[in-house]
N, C-alpha and C positions, 0 to 999 in steps of 0.2 A: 814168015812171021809178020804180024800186022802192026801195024804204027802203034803206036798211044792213043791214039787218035781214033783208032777203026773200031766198030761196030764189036761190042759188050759182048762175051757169052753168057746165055741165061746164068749157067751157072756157077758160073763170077760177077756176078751182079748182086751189089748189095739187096734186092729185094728177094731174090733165091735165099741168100743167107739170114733173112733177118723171119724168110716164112719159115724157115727151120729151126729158127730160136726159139720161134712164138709156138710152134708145136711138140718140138724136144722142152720146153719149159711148161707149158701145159701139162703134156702129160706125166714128167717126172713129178710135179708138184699134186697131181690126181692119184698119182701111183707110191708116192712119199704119202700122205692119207693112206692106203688103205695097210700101209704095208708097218705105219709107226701102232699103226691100232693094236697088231700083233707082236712087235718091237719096239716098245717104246723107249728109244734110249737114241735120241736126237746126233748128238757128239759124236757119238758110236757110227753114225748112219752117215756123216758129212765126213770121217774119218776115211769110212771104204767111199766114199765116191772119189775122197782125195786119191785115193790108194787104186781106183777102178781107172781116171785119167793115168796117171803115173804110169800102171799095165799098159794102157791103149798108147800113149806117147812112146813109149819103147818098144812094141810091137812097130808100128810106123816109122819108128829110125831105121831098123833092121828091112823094112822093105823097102829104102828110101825116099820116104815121102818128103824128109825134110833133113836140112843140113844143119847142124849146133852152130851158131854164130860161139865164139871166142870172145870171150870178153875179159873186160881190165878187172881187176879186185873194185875198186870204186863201182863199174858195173854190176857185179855180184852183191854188194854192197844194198845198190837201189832193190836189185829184185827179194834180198831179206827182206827190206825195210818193209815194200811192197806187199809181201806175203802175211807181214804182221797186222796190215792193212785191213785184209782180209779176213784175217782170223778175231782181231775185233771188231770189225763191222760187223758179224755172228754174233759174236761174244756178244756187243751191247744190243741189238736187236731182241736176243733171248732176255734179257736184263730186265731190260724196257717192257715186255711184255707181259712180266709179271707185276707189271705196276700202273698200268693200264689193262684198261679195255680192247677186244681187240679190233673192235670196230674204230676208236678213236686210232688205236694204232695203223689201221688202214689207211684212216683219213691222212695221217698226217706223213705218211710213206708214201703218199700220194703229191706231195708235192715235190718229189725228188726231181721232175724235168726242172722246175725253176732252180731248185740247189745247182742242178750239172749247170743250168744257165751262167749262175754267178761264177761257179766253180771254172770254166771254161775260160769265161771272160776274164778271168784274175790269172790264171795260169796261159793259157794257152792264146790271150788276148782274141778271142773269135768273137765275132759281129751278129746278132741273129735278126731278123726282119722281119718288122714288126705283125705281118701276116703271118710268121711261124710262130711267135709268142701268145699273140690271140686264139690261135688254134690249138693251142695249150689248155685252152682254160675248159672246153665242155669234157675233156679227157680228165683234167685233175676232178673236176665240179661231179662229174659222173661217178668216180669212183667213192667220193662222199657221199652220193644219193643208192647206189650200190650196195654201199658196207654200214647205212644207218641203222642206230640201234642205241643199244646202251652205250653213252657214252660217260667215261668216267675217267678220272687219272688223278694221279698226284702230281706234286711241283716235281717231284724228283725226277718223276715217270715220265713227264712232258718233257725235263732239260734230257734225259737218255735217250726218248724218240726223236727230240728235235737233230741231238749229237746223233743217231742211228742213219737218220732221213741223211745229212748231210754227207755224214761217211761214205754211206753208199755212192750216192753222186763224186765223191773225189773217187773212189772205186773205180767207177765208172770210166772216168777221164786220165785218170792214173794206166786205164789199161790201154787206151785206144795211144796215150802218151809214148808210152813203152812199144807197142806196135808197129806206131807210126814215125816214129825217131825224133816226132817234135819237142827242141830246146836241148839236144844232144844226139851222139852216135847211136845211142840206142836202140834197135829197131830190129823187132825179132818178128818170126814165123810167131804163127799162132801158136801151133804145137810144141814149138822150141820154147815160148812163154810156159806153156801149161806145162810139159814136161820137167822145166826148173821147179815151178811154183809147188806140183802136186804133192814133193816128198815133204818141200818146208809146211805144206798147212797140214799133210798128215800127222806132221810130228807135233805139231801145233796140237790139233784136235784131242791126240792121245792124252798129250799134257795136262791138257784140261779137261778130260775125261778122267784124266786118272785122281785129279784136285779135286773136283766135284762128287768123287765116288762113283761116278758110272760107271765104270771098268769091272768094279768090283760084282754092279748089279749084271753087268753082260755074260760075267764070269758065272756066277751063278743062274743067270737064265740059261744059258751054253749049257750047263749041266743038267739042268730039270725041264727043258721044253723048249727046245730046238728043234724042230722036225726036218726032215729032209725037202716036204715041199717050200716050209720057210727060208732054207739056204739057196734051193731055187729062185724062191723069189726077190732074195738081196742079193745074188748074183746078177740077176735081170735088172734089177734097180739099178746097181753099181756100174752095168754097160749103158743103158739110159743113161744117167751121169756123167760115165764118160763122153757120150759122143755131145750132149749137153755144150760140158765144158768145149770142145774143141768147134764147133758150131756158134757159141758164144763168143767167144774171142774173136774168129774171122768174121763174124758179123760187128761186132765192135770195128777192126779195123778198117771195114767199108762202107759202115755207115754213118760211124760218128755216136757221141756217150750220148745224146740228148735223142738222137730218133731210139739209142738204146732203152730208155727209161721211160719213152712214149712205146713201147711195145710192151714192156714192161707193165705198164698202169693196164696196156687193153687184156695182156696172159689173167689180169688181176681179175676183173670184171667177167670174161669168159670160166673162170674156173668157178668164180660161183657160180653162174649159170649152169656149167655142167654138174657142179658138185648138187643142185637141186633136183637133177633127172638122175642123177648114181646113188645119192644119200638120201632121195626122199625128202628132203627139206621144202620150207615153203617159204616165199619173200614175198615183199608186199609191195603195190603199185610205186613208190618212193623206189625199191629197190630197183625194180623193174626200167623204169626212167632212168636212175643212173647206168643199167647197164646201158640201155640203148644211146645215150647220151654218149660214155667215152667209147664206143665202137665208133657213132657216128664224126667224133671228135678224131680219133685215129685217121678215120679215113679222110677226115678235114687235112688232119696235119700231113697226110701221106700226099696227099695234092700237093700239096703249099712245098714238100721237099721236094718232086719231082721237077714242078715249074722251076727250083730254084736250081735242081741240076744243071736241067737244059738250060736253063740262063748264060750258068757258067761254063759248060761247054759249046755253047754259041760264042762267047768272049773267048775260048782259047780256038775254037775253028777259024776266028775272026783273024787272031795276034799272028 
């Protein structure tokens, strides 16, 4: 067995898991388009991918992949709270959207590395350097020249996207918290996290499908035009989501919420790109500069984390 100390397997390496995020989120978010166009019924769609994790976590108990940590009621406790977490960070995002634009709402979901910033430092006291923070800015700045357009909102719609942006980031840091055991015993398998989480947001999503009336409308599509290759295809979708979810968490645990939310901004700027070769769309020189701007910016900030690894593993080779 090799030290703590010895030599990374690729794939344990935060950068294995974080290229898996960036492309299980791509394409789930390319493949969520083509597949609401036919299903449009959102709640409905976040409920089976709750319920598609949930399948896949219990399948991988049964072959061992992972062991249930035991936890206190106070424990169970946090990962409720947690889960509610979740289900309104959706909940006001969809809210927000209809009250804005969605380009304004890009922009300003585009700030979410600096939220995880604040968010991090107030909870989890972490320090960032001021070359990671600058290398923030062509990643945020890009996905504004990206998603330029009509920009429009209410007051209302502004306090819901700004409360949206923010949620997300304590999201963020909420899960790597839980993960990583930091500021108590805590500290779960990825899969042992998502396998808790997946029942409480399914139950969640129903809830609020069933409040909204979507239930009603799925019920009725179910009856009059559901086809068999469409069940195909929200099967397909629902294991996308699953491996999603569990790729997402263990890339949170190894890389930290902030390189999360800088991968985040670039999945953003690449799905337009692609969505203009799939959909036939057309964007304009502005756009075109913001994409090229937070890729170039990604890869600023991916520098600037690597240097600051090896920093810190040169200081514990050193101790």
């Amino acid at each position: 067995m090799s030290s703590g100390l010895g030599p990374e397997k690729f794939t344990d390496s935060a950068a294995y898991w974080l290229g898996l995020y960036f492309f299980f989120n791509l394409g789930l978010t390319l493949f969520n388009k083509f597949v609401l166009v036919s299903f449009p019924f959102p709640y409905t769609l976040t409920g089976l991918h709750a319920l598609s994790g949930c399948v896949g976590c219990y399948v991988a108990l049964e072959r061992g992949s992972f062991t249930p940590a035991r936890l206190t009621h106070r424990e169970n406790l946090i990962l409720c709270a947690f889960s509610v977490l979740y289900t309104i960070n959706i909940a006001v995002s969809n809210i927000s959207l209809q009250l804005v634009t969605v380009p304004f709402h890009q922009v300003v979901r585009a700030s979410t590395p600096f939220f995880t910033i604040l968010t991090s430092a107030l909870l989890l006291g972490t320090r960032f350097t001021m070359a990671k923070m600058v290398a923030l800015l062509p990643v945020v700045a890009g996905v504004g020249f990206a998603t330029y357009g009509d920009y429009y909102f209410t007051a209302w719609g502004l306090v819901l996207t700004l409360l949206g942006t923010f949620l997300a980031a304590l999201k963020t840091v909420a899960t790597n918290l839980i993960q990583t055991g930091g500021g108590g015993r805590l500290k779960l398998h990825p899969l042992d996290l998502l396998m808790r989480m997946s029942p409480l947001a399914f139950v969640q999503c129903v809830v609020y499908g069933w409040y909204t009336g979507e239930l009603e409308r799925v019920r009725q599509y179910g009856a009059t035009q559901m086809t068999r290759g469409k069940a195909i295809a929200l099967l397909i979708n629902g294991v996308i989501a699953c491996g999603l979810n569990i790729v997402s968490f263990t890339a949170n645990k190894k890389s930290g919420p902030l390189t999360m939310t800088v991968s985040a901004n670039c999945k953003q700027v690449m799905t337009i790109a692609l969505a203009v070769v799939l959909f036939d769309l057309n964007i304009s020189i502005t756009n075109a500069i913001g994409i090229l701007l937070t890729l170039v910016g990604g890869v600023w900030y991916g520098m600037v984390e690597y240097r600051d690894k090896q920093r810190r593993l040169s200081k514990m080779g050193r101790a």
